[in-house]
C-alpha positions as CSV (number, residue, x, y, z in Angstrom):
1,X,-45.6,14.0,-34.7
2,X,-42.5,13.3,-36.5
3,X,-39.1,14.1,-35.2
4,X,-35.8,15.1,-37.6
5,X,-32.9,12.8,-36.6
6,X,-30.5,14.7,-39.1
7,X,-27.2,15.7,-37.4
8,X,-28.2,13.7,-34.2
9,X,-24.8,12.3,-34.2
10,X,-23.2,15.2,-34.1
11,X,-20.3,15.9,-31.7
12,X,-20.5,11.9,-30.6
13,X,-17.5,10.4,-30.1
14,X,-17.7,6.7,-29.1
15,X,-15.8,3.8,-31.3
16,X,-18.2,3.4,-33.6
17,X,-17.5,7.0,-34.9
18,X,-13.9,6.9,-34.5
19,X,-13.7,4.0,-37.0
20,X,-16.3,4.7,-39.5
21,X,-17.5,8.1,-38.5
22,X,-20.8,8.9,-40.0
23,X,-20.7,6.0,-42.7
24,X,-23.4,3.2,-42.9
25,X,-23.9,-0.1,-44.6
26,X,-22.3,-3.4,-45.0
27,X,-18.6,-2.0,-44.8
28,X,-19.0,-0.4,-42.3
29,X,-20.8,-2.8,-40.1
30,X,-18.3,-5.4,-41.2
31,X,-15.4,-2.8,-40.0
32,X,-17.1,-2.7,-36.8
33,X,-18.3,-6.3,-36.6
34,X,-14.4,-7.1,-37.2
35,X,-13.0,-4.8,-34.6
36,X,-15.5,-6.0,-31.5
37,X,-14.0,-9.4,-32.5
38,X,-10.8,-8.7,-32.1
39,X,-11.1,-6.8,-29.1
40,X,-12.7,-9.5,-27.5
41,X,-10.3,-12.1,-28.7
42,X,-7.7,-9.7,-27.0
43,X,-9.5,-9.2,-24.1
44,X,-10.2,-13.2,-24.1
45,X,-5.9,-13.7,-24.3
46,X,-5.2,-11.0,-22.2
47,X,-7.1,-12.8,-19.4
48,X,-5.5,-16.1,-20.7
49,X,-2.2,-14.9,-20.4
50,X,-2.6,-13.6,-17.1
51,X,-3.8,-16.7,-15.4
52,X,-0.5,-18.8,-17.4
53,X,1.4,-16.4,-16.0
54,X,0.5,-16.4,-12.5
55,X,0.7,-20.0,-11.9
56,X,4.3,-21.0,-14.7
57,X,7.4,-20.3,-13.0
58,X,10.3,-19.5,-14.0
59,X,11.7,-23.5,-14.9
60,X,8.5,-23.8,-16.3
61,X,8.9,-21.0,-18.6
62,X,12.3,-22.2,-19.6
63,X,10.9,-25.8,-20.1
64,X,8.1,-24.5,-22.3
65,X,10.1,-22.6,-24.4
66,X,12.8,-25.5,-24.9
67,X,9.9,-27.5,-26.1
68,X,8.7,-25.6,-28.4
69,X,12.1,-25.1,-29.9
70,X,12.2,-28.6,-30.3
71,X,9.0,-29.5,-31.8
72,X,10.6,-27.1,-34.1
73,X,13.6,-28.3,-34.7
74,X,12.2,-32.2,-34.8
75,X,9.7,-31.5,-37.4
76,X,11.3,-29.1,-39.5
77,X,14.2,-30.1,-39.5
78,X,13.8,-34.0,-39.5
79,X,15.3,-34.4,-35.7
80,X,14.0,-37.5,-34.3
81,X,15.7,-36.9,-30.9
82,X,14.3,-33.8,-30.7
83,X,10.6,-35.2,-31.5
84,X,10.7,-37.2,-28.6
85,X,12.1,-34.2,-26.2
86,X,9.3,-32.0,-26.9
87,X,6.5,-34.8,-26.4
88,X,8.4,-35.5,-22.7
89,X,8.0,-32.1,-22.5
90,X,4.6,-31.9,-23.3
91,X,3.8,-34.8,-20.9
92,X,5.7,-33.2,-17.9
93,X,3.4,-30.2,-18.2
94,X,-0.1,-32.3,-18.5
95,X,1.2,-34.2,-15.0
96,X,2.1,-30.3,-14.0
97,X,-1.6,-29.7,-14.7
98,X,-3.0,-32.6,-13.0
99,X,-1.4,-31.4,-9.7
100,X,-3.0,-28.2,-9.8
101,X,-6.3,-29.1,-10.5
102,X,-9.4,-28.7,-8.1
103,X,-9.8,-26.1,-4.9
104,X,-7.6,-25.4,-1.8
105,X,-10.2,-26.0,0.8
106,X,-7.5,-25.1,3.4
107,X,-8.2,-22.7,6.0
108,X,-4.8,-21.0,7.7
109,X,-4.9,-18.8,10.6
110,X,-1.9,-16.7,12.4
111,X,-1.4,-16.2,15.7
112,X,1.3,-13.7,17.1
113,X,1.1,-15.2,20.6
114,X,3.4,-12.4,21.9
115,X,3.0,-9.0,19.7
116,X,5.4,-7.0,21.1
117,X,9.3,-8.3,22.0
118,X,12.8,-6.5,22.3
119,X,15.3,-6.6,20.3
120,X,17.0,-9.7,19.7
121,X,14.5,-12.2,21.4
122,X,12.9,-14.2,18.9
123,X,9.4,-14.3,18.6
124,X,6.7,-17.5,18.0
125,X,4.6,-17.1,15.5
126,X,1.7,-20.2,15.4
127,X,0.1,-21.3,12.1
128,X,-2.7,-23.3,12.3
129,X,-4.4,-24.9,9.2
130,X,-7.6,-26.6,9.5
131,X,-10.3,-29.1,7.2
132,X,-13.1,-27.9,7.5
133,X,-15.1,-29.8,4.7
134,X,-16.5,-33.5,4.9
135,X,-13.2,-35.4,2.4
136,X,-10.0,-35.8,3.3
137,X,-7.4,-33.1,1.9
138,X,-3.8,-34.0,0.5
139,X,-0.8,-32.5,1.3
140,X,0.4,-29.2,0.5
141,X,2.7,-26.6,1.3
142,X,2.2,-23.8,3.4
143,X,4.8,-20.4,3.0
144,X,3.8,-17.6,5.3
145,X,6.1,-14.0,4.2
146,X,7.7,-12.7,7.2
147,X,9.5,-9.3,6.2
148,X,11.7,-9.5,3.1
149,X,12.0,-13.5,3.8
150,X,9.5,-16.4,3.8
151,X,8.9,-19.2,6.3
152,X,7.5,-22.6,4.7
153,X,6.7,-26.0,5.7
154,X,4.7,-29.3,4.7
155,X,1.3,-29.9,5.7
156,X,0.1,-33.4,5.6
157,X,-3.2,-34.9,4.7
158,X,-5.8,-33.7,6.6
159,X,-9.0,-36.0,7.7
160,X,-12.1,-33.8,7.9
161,X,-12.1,-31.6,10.9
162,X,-8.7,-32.1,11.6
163,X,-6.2,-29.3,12.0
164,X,-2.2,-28.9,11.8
165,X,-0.5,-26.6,13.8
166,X,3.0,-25.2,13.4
167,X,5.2,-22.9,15.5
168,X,8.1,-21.2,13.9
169,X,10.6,-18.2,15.6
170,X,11.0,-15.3,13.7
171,X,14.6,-13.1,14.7
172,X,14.5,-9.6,15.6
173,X,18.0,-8.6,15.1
174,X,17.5,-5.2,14.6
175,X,14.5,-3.0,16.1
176,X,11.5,-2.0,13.8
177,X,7.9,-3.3,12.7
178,X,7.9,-6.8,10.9
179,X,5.1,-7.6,8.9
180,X,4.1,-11.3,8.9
181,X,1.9,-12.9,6.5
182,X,-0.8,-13.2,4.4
183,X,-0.5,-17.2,5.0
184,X,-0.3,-18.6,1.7
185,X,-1.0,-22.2,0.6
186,X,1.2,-23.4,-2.4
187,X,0.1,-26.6,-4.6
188,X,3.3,-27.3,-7.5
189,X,3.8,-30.5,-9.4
190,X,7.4,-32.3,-8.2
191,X,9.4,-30.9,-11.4
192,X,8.5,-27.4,-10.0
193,X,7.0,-26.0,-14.0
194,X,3.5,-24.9,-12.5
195,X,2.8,-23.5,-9.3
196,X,-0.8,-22.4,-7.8
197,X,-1.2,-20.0,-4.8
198,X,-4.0,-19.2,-2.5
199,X,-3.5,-16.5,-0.3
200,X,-5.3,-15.8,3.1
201,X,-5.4,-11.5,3.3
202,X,-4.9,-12.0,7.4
203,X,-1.6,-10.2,8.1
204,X,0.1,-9.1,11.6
205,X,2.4,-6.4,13.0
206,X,5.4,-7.8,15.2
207,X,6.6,-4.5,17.3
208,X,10.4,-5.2,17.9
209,X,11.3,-2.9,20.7
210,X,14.7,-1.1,21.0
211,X,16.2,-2.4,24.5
212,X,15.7,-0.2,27.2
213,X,17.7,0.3,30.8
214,X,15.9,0.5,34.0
215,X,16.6,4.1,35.5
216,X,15.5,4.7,39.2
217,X,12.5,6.7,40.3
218,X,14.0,10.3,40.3
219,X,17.4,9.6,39.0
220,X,17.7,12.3,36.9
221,X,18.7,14.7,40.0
222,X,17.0,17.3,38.3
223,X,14.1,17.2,39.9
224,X,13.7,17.4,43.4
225,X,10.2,17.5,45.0
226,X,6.4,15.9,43.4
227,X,4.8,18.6,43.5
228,X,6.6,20.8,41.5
229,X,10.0,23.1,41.3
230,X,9.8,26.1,43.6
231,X,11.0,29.0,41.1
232,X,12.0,32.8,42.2
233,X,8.6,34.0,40.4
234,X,6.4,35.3,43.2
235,X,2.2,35.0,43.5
236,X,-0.2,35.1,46.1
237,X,-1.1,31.4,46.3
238,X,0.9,28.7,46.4
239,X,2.4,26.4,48.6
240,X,5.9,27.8,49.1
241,X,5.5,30.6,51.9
242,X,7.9,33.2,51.1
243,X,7.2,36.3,53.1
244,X,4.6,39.4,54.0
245,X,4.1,42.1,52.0
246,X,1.8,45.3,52.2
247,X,-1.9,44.6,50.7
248,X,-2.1,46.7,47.5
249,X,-5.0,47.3,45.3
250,X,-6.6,44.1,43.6
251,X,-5.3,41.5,46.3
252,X,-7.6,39.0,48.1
253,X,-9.1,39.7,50.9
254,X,-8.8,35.7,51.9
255,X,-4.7,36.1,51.6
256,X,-4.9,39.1,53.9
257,X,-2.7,38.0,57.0
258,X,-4.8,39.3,59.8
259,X,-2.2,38.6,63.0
260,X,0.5,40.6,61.4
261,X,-1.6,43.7,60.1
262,X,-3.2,44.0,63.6
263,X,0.8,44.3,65.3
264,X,1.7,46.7,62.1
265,X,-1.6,48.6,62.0
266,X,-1.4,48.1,58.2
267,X,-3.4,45.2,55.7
268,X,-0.5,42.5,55.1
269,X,-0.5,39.8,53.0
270,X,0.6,36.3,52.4
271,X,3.4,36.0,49.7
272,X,4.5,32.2,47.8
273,X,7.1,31.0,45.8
274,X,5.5,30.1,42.7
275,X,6.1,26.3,41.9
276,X,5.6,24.4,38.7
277,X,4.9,20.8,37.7
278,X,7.5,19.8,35.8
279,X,7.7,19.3,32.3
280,X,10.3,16.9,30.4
281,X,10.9,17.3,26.8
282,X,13.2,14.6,24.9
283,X,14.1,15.5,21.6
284,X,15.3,12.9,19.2
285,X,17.5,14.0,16.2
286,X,16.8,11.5,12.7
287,X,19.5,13.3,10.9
288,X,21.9,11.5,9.2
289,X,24.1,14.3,9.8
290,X,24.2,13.9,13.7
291,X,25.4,10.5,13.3
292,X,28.4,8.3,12.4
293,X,27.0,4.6,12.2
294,X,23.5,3.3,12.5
295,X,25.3,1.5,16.0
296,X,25.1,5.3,16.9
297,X,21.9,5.5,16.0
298,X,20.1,2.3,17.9
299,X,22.0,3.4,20.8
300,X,20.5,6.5,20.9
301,X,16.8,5.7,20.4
302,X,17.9,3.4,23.1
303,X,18.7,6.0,25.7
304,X,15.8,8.0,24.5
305,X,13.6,5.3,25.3
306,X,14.7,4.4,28.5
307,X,14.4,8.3,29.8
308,X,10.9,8.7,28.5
309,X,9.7,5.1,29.8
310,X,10.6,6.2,33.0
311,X,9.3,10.1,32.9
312,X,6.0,8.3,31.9
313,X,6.1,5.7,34.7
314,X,6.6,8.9,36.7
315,X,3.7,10.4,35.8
316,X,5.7,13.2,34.6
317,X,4.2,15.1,32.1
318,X,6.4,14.2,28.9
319,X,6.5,15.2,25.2
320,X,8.8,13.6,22.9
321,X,9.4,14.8,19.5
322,X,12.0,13.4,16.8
323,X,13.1,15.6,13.2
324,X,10.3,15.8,10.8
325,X,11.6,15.1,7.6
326,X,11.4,17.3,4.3
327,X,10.2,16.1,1.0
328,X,12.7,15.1,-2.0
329,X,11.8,18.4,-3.7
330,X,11.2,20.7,-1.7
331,X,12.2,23.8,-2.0
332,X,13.0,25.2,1.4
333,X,13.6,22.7,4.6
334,X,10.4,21.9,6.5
335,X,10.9,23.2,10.0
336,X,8.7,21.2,12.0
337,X,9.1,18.4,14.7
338,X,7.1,15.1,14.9
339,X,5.1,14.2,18.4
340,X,5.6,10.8,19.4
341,X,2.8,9.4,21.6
342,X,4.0,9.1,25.0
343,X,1.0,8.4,26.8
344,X,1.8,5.2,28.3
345,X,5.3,3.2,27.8
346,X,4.3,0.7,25.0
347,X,2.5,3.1,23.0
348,X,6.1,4.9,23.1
349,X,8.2,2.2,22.1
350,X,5.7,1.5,19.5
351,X,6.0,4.6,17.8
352,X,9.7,4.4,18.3
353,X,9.7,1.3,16.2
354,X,8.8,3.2,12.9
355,X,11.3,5.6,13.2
356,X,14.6,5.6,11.0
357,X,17.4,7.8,9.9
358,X,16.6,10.6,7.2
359,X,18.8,11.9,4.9
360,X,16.7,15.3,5.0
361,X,15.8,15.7,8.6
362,X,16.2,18.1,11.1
363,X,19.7,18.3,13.0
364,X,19.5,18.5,16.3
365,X,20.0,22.5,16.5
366,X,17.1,23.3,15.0
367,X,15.1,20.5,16.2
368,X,15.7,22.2,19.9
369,X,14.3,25.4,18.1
370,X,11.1,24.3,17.1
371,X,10.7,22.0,20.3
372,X,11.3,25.0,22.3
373,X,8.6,27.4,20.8
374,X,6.1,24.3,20.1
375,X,6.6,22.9,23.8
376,X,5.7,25.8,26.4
377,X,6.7,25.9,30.3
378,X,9.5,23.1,29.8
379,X,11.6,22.2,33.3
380,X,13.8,19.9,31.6
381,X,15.0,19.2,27.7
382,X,17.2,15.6,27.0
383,X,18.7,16.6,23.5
384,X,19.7,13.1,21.8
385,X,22.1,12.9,19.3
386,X,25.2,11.1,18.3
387,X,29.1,11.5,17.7
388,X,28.8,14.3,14.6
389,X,27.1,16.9,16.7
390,X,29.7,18.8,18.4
391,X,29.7,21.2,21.6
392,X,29.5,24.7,19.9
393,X,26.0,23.2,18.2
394,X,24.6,21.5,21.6
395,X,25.7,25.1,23.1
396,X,23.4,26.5,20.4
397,X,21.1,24.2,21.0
398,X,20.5,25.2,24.4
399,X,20.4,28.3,24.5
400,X,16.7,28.0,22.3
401,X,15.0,27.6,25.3
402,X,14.2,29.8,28.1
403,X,16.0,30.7,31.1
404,X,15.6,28.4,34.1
405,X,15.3,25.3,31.9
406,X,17.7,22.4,32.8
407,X,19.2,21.1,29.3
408,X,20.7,17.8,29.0
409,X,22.8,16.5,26.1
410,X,23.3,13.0,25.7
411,X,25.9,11.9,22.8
412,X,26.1,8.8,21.6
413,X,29.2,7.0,21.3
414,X,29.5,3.3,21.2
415,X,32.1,1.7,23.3
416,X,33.3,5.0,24.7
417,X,34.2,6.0,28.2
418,X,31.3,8.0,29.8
419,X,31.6,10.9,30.7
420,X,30.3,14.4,32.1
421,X,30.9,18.0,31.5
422,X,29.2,21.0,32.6
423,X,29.7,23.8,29.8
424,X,28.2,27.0,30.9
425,X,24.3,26.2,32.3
426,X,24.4,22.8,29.3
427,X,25.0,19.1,30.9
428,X,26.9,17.1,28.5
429,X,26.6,13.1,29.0
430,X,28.5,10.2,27.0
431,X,27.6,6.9,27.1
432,X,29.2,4.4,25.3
433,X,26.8,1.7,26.3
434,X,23.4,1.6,27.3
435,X,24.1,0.5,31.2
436,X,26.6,3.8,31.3
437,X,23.0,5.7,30.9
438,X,22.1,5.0,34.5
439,X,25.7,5.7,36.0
440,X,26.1,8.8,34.0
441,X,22.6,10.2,35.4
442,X,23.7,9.1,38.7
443,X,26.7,11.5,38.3
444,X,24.7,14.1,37.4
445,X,22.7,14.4,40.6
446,X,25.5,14.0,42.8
447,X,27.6,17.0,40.8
């Protein structure tokens, strides 16, 4: 059986065909023969290049390129000075290389012995490097990346199984998430030309907490009982009693009062006030917009915090939602709000460490428009925002929800007076400070 190989190269397309297509014989072996050499010798100075390049610095990209210049220079031109400048040169970088030669045998942990601090306590972070192999290590240098900066020190020799241990603070001026490490050990030659880095992939998460003011059990004022709100909505069970009516068709029989329809003659039944657990929402505007300074801002995811640290110590049931943002290029604003967890206080602050201002998020008007049709039965709604949103918008704002809810503004404005004002069923707080939270909610309950 014989089989016809004629076209069977039809429609390929690899490199061979690209190059010579069809073609055969000594040319066009040697065409191809040629090319898979230079590819490789590419490949082969790619890879070179890249491992000069990721241990040269800068200096010792500067020094290299003075000494070439001036092996040029010396031998070209006849310049004896410049002869011997390119040979110490030459020599600086073969002691360079003799510093970076062999393996790190290092072995670098991290330890965040307190995860989670508020802002503006420093936190201790704890390196510890260890020898774990049978020779004695030299010294190196250990840098460990902590946010936009870098923390170094010296490690001295180690003897087998010996460790060092090192304890650095790390600021938290500002609230947010700081990301610390990969621990990364350095080895460089003195002059600084060469520079070898071994990196441990072992990272952490420091949660930097905005600071929070302790608000007493029930201060709000706006809530008066732990069971629930007694409301003017009537039903047939509840705990409230409100009052006897006449049995009707599709009541109880259990809720039939039987003392007062044996003196009427007629079926009378038990009638409640219809009571509620309440509900807190605290809504969180991101909006550039609704702000003046970032101090506006932190002050406000401040007060934000405090309120739902204590609704959730409470037990209250609680859902806080900040501005969603919209993308770039979008066409039409996203209308949306973003749920924070708020099941239990340091879960809260946690998420309330990622959040930042947006140029493109939600002001506070419409952020109370989606909460309110996105958050149902709410008792009470904390609308947070700062100096930029005025009282015909907070008005607005409040009138998104339903009747019977208790709306709350709180305006943020740092180093004012603080203040309260009652415009039409809307609270209006200003704090200046972060203390003037509990005073002004204080105020509240006693008006």
């Amino acid at each position: 059986m014989s089989f016809d190989h004629s076209g069977s190269d039809t429609g390929l397309d690899n490199a061979r065909t690209r190059l010579v297509g069809a073609r055969e014989g000594r040319l066009a072996d040697a065409i191809v023969t040629a090319v898979r050499l230079w590819r490789t010798f590419a490949s082969g100075c790619a890879r070179a290049w890249r491992r000069v390049s990721e241990v040269t610095t800068i200096t010792g990209v500067f020094v290299g390129i003075v000494t070439i210049a001036a092996f040029i220079a010396g031998y070209v031109a006849g310049w004896s000075e410049a002869v011997l400048f390119a040979w110490i040169g030459v020599a600086l970088f073969l002691v360079a290389v003799l510093y970076l030669l062999g393996s790190v045998a290092y072995r670098a942990e991290l330890q965040l012995p307190t995860p989670r601090v508020v802002v503006g306590t420093p936190a201790p972070v704890d390196v510890v490097v260890s020898n774990q192999t049978r020779r004695g290590l030299l010294a190196a240098r250990i840098e460990v990346p902590v946010g936009e900066g870098v923390a170094e020190f010296a490690v001295p020799g180690l003897r087998p199984d010996a460790e060092f241990r090192d304890v650095f603070l790390v600021p938290t001026p500002r609230r947010g998430v700081v990301t610390i490490g990969p621990v990364r050990s350095v080895r460089a030659d003195p002059v600084g030309l060469l520079r070898r880095e071994t990196d441990w992939q072992q990272t952490a998460e420091l949660f930097v907490h905005p600071r929070t003011v302790a608000i007493p059990s029930m201060s709000t004022g706006l809530v008066r009982d732990l069971e629930g709100n007694s409301t003017r909505d009537l039903t047939t069970s509840d705990m409230s009693f409100h009052a006897l009516r006449e049995y009707t068709q599709g009541d109880e029989r259990r809720h039939i009062h039987w003392r007062s329809t044996a003196k009427t003659g007629d079926f009378m039944v038990r009638q409640y006030e219809q009571t509620r657990r309440s509900n807190l929402l605290l809504a969180l505007s991101l909006a550039e917009g609704d702000f003046a300074t970032d101090e506006e801002f932190e002050l406000a995811v401040s007060a934000a915090a405090s309120l739902g640290v204590r609704a959730v110590r409470d037990d209250r049931s609680v859902s806080f939602v900040v501005s969603e943002r919209t993308p770039d290029f979008a066409k039409t604003p996203v209308y949306d709000v973003r749920k924070l967890d708020s099941v239990t206080p340091t879960r809260l602050l946690d998420a309330l460490c990622r959040i930042e201002r947006l140029t493109s998020a939600l002001r506070i008007t419409d952020v109370a428009r989606v909460a309110a049709d996105t958050t149902p039965d709410v008792s009470i709604a904390f609308l947070v925002c700062g100096s930029a949103v005025t009282t015909a918008q907070l008005r607005h704002a409040a009138t998104m929800f339903r009747a019977g809810t208790e709306v709350v503004a709180v305006r943020c404005l740092p180093e004012e007076a603080p203040g309260l004002r009652r415009v039409g069923e809307l609270s209006i707080l200003t704090i200046g400070y972060l203390d003037d939270l509990r005073s002004s909610l204080a105020r509240s309950r006693a008006a």
